[in-house]
N, C-alpha and C positions, 0 to 999 in steps of 0.2 A: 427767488422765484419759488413759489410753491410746489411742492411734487406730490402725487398721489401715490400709496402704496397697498398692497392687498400682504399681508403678513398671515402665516401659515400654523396654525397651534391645536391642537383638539379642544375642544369647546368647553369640558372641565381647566385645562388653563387657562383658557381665557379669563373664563369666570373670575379664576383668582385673580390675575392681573387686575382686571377692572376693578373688582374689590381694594389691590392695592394699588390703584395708581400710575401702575406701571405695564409697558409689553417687554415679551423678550422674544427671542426668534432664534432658530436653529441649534435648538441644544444649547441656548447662554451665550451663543460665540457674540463677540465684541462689534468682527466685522461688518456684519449687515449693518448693525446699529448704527455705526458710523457714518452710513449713505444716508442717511433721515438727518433733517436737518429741523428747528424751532419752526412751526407753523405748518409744516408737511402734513397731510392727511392719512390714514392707516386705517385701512377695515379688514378685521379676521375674517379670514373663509377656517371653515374646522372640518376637515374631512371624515374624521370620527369625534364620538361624544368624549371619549377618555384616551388619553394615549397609550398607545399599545394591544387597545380593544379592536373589534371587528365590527363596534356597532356603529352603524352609519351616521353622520351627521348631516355632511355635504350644503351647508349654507354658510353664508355670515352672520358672524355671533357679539361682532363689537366695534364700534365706529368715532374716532377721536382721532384730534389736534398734539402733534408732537409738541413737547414744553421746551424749554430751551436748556436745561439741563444736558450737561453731554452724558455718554452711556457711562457709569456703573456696576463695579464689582459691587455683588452680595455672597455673602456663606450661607445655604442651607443645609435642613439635610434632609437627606433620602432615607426613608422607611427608618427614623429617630436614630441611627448611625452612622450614616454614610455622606460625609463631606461633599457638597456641590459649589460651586462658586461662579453662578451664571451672570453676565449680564443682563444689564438691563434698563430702558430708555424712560424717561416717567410722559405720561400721555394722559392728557382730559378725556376724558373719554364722556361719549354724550348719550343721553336715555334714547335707548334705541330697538327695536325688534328683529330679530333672528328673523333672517330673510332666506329661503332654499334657495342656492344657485341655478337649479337645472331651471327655472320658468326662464331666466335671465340670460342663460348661453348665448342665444341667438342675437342676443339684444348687444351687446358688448363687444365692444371692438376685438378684445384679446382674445375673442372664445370664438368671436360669430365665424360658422363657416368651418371650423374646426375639432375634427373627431377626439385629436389628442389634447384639447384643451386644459387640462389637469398638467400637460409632461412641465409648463413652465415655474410655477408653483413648489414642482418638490425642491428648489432650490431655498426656501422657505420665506420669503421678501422680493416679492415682484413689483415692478415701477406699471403703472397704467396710465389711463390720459386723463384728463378730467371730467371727460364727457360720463366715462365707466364709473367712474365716482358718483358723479352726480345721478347719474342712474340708480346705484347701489345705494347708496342713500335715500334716495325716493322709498327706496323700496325698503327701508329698514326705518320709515316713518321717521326723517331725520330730514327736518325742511329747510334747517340754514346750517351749514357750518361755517364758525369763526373760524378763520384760518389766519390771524392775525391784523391786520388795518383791512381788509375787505372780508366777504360773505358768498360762500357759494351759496347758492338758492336751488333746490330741487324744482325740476317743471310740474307741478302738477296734474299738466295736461297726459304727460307721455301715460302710455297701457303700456302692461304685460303680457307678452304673447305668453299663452300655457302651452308646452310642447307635449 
């Protein structure tokens, strides 16, 4: 059965990942990775533009099909010295547009109604439903996702309330 997830990165990782193919989440750790399964859905929210910065980002920045590959040891390194050894899941990732989350709050099951909406998130890989998917994708101009033998289809019809 397919699951949705919203995965947590600043939007300079992202970038790379999608460049290479792959996501990762929570500092490299192994374990989230493990909860995604071949076919599962994943779109970044990036709370800031680079990690560690103060400069805002607060949208979704990348929207892909988990591959069936299981998660992966990589070595890189930090600042050309410093041994890293993250995991990390490989994901299709599909031509898509950076969409702000604040228009969306309301709209979305995980958030509507909810001041702290963010608190769930810093756990870095949150499961959502499908409807918040298919929303988020509308909105990140992403009309079908293969997700294996079926298609989710974005509605066309739904608006954005602007808050």
């Amino acid at each position: 059965m397919t699951k949705y997830w919203i995965a947590v990165a600043s939007a300079e990782h992202v970038r790379f990942g999608q460049a290479q193919g792959f996501m990762q989440v929570c500092h490299g750790k192994s374990g989230p990775l493990r909860r995604l399964q071949a076919g599962d859905v994943v779109v970044y929210y990036s709370p800031v533009e680079v990690f560690g910065s103060k400069l805002a980002c607060q949208a979704f920045t990348a929207i892909g099909v988990v591959l069936p590959r299981p998660p992966y040891q990589v070595t890189m390194l930090i600042e050309d010295t410093i041994p890293f050894h993250p995991f990390r899941r490989d994901v299709q990732w599909f031509a898509s547009h950076t969409y702000p989350i604040k228009p969306l709050l309301n709209q979305l099951e995980f958030s509507k109604g909810r001041s702290n909406w963010a608190y769930p998130l810093r756990f870095g890989l949150v499961e959502i439903s499908e409807a918040d998917m298919r929303l988020i994708a509308q909105a990140m101009q992403v009309n079908e996702l293969d997700v294996g033998s079926r298609s989710i289809v974005s509605r066309p019809q739904a608006s954005f309330a602007f808050d």
